[in-house]
C-alpha positions in Angstrom: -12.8 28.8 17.8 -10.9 28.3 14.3 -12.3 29.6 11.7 -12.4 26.9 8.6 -12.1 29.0 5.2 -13.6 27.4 2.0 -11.3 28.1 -0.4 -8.5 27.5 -2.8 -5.2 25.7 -1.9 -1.9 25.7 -3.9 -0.7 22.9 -4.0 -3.3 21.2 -2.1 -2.8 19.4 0.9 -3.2 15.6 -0.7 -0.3 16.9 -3.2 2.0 18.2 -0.3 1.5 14.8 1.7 2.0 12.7 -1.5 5.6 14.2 -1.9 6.5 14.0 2.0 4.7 10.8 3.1 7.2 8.5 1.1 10.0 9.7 3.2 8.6 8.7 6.3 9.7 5.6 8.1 6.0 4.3 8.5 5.3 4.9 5.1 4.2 1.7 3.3 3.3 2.2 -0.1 4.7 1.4 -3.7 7.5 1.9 -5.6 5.4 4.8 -8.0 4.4 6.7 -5.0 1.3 7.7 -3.2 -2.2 7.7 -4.6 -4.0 9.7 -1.6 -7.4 10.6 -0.8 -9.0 11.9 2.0 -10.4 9.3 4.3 -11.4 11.9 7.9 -9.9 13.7 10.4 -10.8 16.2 13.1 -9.6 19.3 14.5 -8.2 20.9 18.0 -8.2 24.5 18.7 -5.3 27.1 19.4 -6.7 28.9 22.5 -4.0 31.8 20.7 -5.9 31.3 17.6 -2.4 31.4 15.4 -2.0 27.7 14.4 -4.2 25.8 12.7 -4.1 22.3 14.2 -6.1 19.1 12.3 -5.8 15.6 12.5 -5.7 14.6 8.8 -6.8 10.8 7.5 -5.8 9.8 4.4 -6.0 6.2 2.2 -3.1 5.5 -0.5 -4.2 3.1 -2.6 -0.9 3.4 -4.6 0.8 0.0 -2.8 -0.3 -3.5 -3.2 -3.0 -2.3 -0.8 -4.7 0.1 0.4 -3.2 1.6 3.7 -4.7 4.2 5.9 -2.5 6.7 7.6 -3.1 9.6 10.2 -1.4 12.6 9.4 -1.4 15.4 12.1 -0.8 18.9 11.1 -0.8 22.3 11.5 -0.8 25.8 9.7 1.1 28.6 10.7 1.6 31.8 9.1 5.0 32.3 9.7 8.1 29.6 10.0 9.0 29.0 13.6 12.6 29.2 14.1 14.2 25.6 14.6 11.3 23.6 13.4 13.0 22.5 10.1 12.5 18.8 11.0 8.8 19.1 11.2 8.4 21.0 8.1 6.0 19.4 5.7 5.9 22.2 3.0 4.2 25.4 2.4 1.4 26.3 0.3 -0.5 29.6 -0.6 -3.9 30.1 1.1 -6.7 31.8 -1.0 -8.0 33.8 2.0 -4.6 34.0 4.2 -2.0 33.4 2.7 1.3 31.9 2.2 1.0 29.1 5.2 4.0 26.8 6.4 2.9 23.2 7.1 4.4 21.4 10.1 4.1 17.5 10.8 2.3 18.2 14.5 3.9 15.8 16.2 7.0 18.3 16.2 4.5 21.0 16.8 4.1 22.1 20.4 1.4 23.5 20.0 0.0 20.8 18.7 1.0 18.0 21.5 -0.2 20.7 24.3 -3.9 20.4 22.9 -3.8 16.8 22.0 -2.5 16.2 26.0 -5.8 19.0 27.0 -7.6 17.0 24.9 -7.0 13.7 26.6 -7.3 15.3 29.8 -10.7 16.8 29.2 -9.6 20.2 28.9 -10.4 21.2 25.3 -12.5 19.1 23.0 -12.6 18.1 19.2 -14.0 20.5 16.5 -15.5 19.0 12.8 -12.5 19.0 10.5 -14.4 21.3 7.5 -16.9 23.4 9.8 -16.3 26.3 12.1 -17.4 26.6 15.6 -18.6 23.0 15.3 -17.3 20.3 18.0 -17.3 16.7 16.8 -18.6 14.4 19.1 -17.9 11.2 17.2 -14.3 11.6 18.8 -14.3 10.0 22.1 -11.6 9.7 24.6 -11.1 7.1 26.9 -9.2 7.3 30.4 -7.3 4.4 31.7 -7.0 2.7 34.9 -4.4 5.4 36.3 -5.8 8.4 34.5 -4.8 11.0 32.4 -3.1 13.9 34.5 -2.9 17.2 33.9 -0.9 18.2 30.6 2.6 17.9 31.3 4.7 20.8 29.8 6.4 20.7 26.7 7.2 17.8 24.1 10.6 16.1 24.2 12.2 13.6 21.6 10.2 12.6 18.6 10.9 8.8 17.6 9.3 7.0 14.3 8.5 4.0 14.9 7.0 0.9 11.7 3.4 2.7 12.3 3.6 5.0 14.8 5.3 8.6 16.1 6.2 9.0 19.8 6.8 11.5 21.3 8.3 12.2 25.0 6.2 14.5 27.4 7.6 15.5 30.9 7.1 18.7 33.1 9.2 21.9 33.9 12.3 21.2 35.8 11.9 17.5 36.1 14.5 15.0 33.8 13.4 13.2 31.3 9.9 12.4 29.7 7.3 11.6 32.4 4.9 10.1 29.5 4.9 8.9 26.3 2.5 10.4 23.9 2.2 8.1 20.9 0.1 9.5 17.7 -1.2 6.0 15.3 0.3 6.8 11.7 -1.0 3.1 10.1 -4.9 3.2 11.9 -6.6 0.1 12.2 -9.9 -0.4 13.8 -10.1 -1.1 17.9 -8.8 0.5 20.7 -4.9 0.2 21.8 -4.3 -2.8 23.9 -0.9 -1.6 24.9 -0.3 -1.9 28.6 0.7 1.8 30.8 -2.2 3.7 28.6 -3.4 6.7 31.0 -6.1 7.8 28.3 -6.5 7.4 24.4 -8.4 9.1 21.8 -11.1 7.3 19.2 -11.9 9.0 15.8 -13.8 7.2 12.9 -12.5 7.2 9.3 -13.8 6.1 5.7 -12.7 3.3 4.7 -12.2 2.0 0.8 -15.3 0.5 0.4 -17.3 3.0 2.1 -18.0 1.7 5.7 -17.0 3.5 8.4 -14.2 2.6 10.6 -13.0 3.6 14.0 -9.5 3.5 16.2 -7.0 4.8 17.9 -5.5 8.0 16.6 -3.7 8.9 20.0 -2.6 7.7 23.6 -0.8 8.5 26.5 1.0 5.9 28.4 3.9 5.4 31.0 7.2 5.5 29.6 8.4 2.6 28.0 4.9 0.8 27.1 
């Protein structure tokens, strides 16, 4: 299990994400730039225990108004080589370090335990305590199922509020699934057609009430 360290960031995360979320195509604040705060989230575990994975929730109430956006990310300790396109920023960790932040959906590691996740392999952890599963997420199977976790993720498209990202297996062509994360959350479950499973997760809203949707889901290619 992760180990979630109380301590001091620099910058923090809300001041990384403020600099990085405006050049994202799904990003729909203002013209003078983000005004974040942190809204929810949950983590996955790294069976490895090397990344840090979490499912960050954040409101920017800088825009006309306020808009709610899921950002996935995770921690590593040392830049992958080739993940430039992912790269959030970095920031020094009181306890471990200098850490490099990746946007997870270019992440493998990342998209392997989201897809455990929606298979019922692994299951979600409380964002801010250790050894601590949240069972406010909840993941739903569709009609066909959620199989096993395919291997490996493929292209990475942006679309007006969400990320997709192709999943397939070893050896066969192109993506067998499409694994879609929510950047703009809203509450209700997906009604796309083709979903195989999704994943639920509640978030603050504005005013204070709680709110819950769709963070993740897998579908059929093309849904």
């Amino acid at each position: 299990m992760a180990v979630i360290h109380h301590t001091t960031l620099s910058p923090t995360k809300l001041e990384l994400l403020a600099d990085w979320l405006p050049s994202r195509p799904w990003y729909r604040g203002g013209a003078g730039g983000p005004q974040l705060t942190k809204a929810g989230g949950f983590r996955l575990d790294d069976p490895e225990g090397e990344v840090g994975i979490e499912f960050m929730v954040v409101t920017d109430t800088g825009g006309d108004a306020p808009v709610t956006y899921q950002v996935p990310l995770t921690y590593r300790g040392t830049a992958p080589a080739g993940a430039e396109d992912g790269l959030v920023g970095t920031l020094v960790h009181g306890t471990l370090g200098r850490r490099w932040v990746y946007d997870g959906a270019h992440d493998p590691v990342l998209v392997e335990q989201l897809l455990a996740l929606l298979a019922g392999h692994t299951a979600a952890q409380a964002q801010s305590e250790s050894d601590t599963p949240d069972p406010t997420v909840e993941v739903r199977a569709g009609q066909r199922g959620v199989p096993a976790p395919p291997a490996g993720p493929g292209k990475v498209s942006d679309t007006a509020d969400a990320t997709v990202i192709g999943v397939g297996a070893a050896g066969e062509p192109g993506p067998l699934h499409d694994l879609t994360l929510t950047r703009v959350l809203r509450p209700g479950p997906t009604t796309a057609d083709g979903v195989r499973g999704q994943v639920l997760a509640r978030w603050t809203a504005p005013d204070g009430s709680e709110e819950r949707g769709v963070f993740a889901f897998l579908s059929d290619p093309g849904r």
